[in-house]
C-alpha positions, 0 to 999 in steps of 0.5 A, spaced: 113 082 689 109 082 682 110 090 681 117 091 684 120 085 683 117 080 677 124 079 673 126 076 681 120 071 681 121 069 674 128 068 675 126 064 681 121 060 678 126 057 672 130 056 677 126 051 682 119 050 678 120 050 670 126 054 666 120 054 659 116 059 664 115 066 661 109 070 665 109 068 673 106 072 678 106 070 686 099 069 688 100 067 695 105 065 701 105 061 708 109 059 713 113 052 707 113 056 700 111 061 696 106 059 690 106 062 683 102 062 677 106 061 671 105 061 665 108 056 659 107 056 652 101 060 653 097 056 658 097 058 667 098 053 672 100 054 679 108 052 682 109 052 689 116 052 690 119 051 698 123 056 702 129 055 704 128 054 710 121 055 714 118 062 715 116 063 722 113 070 722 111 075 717 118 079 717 121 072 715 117 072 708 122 077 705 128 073 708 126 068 705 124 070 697 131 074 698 134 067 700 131 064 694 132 069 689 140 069 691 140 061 691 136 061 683 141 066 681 147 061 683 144 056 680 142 059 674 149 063 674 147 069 674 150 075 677 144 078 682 141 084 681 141 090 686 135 092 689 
């Protein structure tokens, strides 16, 4: 997620967290939410942001970060990127 798909996690994160974001990384998932480290105005801190809906197994984790990128461009209004 952070080599391949950092524009993604910054486009979800200013969707559902914080729109000042301006670095983010994933630093971790579970079965609720994914969690991001952000970066705004220059200081870190950690936003958890939840699925749509709960990941029960490990494949589910890219259904749901897809999910949620889908969702943050709709409410951003902007066009998805192709993966």
């Amino acid at each position: 997620m952070n080599d391949d798909h950092a524009a993604d996690s910054l486009l979800i994160v200013r969707a559902f967290a914080e729109p000042r974001t301006t670095h983010t990384r994933m630093t971790g998932v579970n079965s609720e939410s994914g969690e991001w480290v952000i970066v705004i105005d220059g200081h870190e801190r950690t936003v958890r942001i939840p699925w749509i809906e709960p990941v029960t197994d490990r494949a589910g984790l890219r259904t749901a970060v897809v999910a949620l990128y889908q969702a943050a461009c709709v409410r951003l209004g902007v066009d998805p990127a192709e993966h």
